[in-house]
C-alpha positions in Angstrom: 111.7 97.1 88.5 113.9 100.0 89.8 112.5 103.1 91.5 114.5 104.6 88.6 112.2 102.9 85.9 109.3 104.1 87.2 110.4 107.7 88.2 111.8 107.9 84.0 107.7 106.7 82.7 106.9 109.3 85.3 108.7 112.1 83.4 107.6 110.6 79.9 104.6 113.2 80.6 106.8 116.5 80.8 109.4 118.0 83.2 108.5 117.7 86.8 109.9 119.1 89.7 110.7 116.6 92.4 108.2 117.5 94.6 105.2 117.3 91.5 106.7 113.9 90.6 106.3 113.0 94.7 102.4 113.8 94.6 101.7 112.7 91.1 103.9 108.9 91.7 101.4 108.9 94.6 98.6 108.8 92.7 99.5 106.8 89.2 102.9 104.5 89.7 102.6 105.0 93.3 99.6 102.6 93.7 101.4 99.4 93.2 105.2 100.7 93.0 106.0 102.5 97.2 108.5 104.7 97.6 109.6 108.0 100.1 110.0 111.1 98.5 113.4 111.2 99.9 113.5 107.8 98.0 112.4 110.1 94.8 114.7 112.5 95.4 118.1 110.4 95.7 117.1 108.5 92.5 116.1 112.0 90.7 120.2 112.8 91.7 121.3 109.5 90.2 119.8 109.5 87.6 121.1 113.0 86.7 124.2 111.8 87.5 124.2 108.9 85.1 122.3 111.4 82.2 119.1 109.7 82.1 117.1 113.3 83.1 118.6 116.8 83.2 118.0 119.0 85.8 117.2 122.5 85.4 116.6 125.1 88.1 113.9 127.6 88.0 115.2 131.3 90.2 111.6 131.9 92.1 111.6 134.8 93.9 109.1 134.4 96.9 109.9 130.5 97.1 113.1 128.6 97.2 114.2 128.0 93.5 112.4 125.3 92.1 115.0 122.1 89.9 112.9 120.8 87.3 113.9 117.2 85.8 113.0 116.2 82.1 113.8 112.7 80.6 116.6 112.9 77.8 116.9 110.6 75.1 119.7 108.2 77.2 116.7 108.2 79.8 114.4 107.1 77.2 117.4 104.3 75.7 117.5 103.2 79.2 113.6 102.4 79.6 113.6 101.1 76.1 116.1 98.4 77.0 114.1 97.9 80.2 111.0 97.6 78.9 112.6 94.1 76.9 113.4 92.2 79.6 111.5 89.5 80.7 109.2 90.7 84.1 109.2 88.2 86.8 105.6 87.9 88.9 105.8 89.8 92.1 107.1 88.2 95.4 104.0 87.9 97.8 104.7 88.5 101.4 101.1 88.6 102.9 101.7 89.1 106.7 97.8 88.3 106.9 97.5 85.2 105.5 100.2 83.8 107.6 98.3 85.1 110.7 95.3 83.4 109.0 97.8 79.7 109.3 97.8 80.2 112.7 94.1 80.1 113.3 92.6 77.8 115.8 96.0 78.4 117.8 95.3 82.1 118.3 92.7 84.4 118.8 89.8 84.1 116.0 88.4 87.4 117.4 91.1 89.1 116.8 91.7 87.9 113.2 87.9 87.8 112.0 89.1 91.9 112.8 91.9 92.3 110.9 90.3 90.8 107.9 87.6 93.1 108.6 89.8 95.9 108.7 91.7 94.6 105.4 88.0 94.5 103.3 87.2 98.0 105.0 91.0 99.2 102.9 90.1 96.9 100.0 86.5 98.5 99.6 88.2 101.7 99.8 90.8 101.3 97.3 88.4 99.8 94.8 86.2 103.0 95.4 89.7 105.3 94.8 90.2 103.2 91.3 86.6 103.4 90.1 86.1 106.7 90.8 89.6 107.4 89.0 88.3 105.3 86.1 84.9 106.8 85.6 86.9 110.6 85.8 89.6 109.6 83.3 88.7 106.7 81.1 84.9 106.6 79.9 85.3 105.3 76.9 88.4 103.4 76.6 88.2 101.9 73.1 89.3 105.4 72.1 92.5 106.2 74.1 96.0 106.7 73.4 98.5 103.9 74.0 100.0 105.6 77.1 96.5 106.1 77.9 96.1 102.5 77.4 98.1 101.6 79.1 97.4 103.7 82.5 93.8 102.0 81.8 94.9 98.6 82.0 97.1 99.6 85.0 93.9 100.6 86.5 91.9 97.2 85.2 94.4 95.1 87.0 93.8 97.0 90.1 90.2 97.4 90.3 90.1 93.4 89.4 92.6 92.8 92.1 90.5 94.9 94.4 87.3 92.6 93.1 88.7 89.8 94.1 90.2 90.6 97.4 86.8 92.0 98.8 85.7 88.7 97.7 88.2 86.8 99.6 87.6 88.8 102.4 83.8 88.2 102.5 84.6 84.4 102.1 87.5 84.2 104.9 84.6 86.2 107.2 82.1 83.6 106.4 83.8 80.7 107.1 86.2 81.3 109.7 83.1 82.5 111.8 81.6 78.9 111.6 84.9 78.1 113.3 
């Protein structure tokens, strides 16, 4: 997936000024898709460029004006014809678990506290995503499908959370009988 994909499902909810679609990709898309908001800003110009969104500026006077983007019906072509192509799983490059092939060569201290510090983020973000889900999706036999699909966006992650708590509990255990 391009940063441009998921800037253009960004703006399926409305017109969004750079800066809104900055805070708001950190909290939705953000959580499994990274990027800068100079990142957001560059592809926001590209994308204009190429007519997926126009750009329209808003005069403020006590601010510096304000460009707001909106998704225009090439933008939504161009997601349609994304959204057909096959997705490939995502490349894992786990920095941790190569650390963890090193162990009885290096020091077990030191990695018993980076997987601490891993669950410590993992409990966290699980925490973030249930907190989300209990605030926005109650009941989610009765949503919308972009609703839905933000829900299952949010499954996947709380699962993935789930499980790597678990992992971490498990890697604790046994590489302290080491």
């Amino acid at each position: 997936m391009a940063l441009s994909h998921a800037i253009l499902v960004s703006l399926l909810d409305g017109p969004q000024s750079g800066y809104d679609l900055g805070k708001r990709f950190d909290k939705t898309v953000g959580y499994f898709w990274k990027a800068s908001s100079q990142q957001i800003y560059q592809e926001l110009h590209k994308l204009a460029d190429a007519g997926a969104v126009r750009a329209e500026t808003i005069t403020q006077s006590e601010r510096p004006n304000r460009i707001v983007y909106q998704i225009t019906d090439h933008g939504r072509a161009m997601l349609a014809t994304w959204a057909e192509k096959p997705t490939e799983p995502p490349s894992v490059k786990e920095e941790l678990l190569v650390k963890l092939f090193a162990l009885g060569d290096v020091d077990t201290a030191a990695l018993l506290r980076e997987v601490e510090r891993r669950r410590a983020y993992h409990v966290e973000r699980l925490s973030d995503y249930e907190a989300v889900m209990k605030k926005y999706y109650p009941d989610p036999h009765h949503l919308s499908s972009r609703k839905l699909g933000r829900y299952l966006g949010l499954r996947m992650g709380i699962q993935s959370e789930i499980s790597m708590v678990a992992w971490c509990d498990e890697t604790l255990k046994l590489v302290k009988k080491t």
